[in-house]
N, C-alpha and C positions, 0 to 999 in steps of 0.2 A: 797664639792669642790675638794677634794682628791679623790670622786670616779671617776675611769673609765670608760669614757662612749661606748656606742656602737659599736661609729664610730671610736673608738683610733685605731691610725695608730699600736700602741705597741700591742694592743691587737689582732689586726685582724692578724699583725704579729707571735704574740706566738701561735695562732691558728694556721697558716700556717703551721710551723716549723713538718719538716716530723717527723715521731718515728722513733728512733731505731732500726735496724733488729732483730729482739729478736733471741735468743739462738734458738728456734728451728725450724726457717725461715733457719736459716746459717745450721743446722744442713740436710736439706732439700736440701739445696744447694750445701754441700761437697758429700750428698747421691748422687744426681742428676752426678755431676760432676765424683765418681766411678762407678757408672752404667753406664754412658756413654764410660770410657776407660776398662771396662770390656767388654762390645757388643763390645767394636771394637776390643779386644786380640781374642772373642770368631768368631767374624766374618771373622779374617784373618786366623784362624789356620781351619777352614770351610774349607775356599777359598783354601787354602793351600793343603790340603786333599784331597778336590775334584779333584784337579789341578792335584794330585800325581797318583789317582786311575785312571784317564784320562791318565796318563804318561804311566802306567804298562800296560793296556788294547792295551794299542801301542804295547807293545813290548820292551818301555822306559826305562828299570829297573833301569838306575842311573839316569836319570831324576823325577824320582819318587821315589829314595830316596832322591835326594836333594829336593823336597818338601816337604815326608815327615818328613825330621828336619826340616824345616820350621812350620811346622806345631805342632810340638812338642815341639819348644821352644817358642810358645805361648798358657804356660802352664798354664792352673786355676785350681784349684782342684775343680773337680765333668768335667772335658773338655772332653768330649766324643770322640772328633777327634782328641785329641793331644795322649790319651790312645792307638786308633787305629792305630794311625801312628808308636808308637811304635812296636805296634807287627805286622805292615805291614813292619817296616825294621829286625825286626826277620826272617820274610818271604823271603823275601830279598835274604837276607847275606845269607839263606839256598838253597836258587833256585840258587844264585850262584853259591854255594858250589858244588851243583848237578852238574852243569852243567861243573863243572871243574876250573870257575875262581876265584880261590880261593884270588887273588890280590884284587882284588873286592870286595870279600867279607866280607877280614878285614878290607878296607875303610868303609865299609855302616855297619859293627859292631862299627868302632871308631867312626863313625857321631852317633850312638845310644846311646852309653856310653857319646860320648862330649852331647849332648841334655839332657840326663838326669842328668849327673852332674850339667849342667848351667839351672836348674829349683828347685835348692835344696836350701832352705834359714835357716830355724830353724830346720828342718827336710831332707830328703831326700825322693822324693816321688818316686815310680816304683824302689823301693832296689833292689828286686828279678831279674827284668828286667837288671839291673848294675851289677851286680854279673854274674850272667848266660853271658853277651857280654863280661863281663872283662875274664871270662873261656874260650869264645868260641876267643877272640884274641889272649890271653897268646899260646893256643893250634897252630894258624894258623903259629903265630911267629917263632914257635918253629918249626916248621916243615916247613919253608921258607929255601932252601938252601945258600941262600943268606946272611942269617942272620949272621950279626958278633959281638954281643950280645945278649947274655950270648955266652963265651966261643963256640964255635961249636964244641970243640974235647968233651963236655961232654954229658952226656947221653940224651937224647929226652926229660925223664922226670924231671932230674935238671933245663933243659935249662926252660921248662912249668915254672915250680914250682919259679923260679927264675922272671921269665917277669910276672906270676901272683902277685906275692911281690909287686914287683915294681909298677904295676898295681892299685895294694889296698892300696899304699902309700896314705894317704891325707894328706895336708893341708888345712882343712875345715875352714870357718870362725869362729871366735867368735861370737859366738850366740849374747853375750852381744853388742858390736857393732854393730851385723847384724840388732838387734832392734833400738840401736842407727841411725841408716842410714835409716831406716823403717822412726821412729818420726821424723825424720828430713827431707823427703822426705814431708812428712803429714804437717807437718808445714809451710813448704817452700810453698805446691799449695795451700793448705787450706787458709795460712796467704796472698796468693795474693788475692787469691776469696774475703775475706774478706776486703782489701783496696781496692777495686775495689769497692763493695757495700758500704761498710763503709764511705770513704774517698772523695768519689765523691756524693755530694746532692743534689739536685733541688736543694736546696737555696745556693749552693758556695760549697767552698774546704773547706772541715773541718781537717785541721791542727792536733789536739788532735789525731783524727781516722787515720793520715794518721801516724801520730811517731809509733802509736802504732801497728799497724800491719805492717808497714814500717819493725819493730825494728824482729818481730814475723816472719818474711820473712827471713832478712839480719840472725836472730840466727838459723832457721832451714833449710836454705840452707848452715852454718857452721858448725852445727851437720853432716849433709849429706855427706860434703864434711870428714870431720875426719870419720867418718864413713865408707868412702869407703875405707879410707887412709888404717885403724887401721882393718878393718874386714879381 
């Protein structure tokens, strides 16, 4: 009398009832979801590149440094054209140099130093590169008539040696933070991707899935923000 038969409305019901996203559907999903904003960093800093070599082949030389930071500051490590745009504003800053305008060619040295500074998170990628433009500014500065820092009654190479200091000042982030604003960036899309699957079911709003990655959102988009605050 207590069994359930067939035709039970409860049972055809608990059959219905979707599964679960399992752990490594979602984990498929966060993949899916960085592979797609990776193709699109790798495909703007392409487009960027191409756009710069097309500039210079003109004639362009600051039209195509301004793309090559563009191109450089959509930075991935192993980025083939963010690498070459680098040493196409080397090029640069040195054709300028050649040619005399040396105004010029301390801007397209700071656009290559600001780029590789604003591509460094736990590390600092293309050192060598940031070093050698911070020498070849310090050097331009100093020898600008213009200049009324450092001192101009002092000697060529104080005045160098003083704007390269200055130069290799950092305030870097704290690493421990920078991670912090990392996991909390990660939480933040990840925990929406997940109420989005989770929270919304063929069979209604699941209330339990929606607190819970709700809560997983609202905590790592608060990481992120202290994070940028504190890094």
């Amino acid at each position: 009398m207590g069994a359930v038969r067939e035709d039970d409305p409860a049972k055809d019901g608990a059959e219905a009832r979707p599964r679960p996203l399992s752990r490594r559907a979602a984990a498929l999903v966060l993949g899916f979801v960085v592979l797609v904003v990776c193709a699109r960093v790798l495909h703007d800093s392409r487009a960027q590149h191409a756009a710069a070599l097309e500039a210079e082949a003109a004639g362009d030389l600051w039209g195509a440094a301004v793309r090559h930071e563009r191109a450089l500051h959509a930075w991935l490590p192993g980025n083939p054209w963010a690498e070459a745009s680098a040493r196409a504003l080397e090029r640069i800053a040195e054709d300028l140099d050649g040619r005399g305008d040396a105004g010029t060619a301390l801007e397209v040295d700071r656009m290559l130093r600001s780029g590789v500074l604003s591509i460094r998170s736990l590390w600092q990628p293309m050192g060598e590169r940031l070093a050698a433009s911070e020498v070849r500014i310090a050097r331009r500065m100093a020898e600008d008539p213009k200049g009324i820092w450092p001192d101009p009654s002092l000697p060529r190479e104080a005045r160098e040696a003083a704007l390269l200091a200055n130069l290799r000042e950092r305030r870097d982030p704290h690493p421990g933070w920078v991670v912090a604003l990392e996991l909390g960036f990660l939480a933040w899309v990840g925990g929406a991707a997940m109420f989005a699957l989770r929270a919304w079911r063929p069979a209604g709003f699941d209330r339990r899935a929606a607190w819970r990655w709700g809560a997983v959102v609202v905590c790592g988009y608060a990481l992120w923000l202290v994070g940028m605050a504190r890094a």
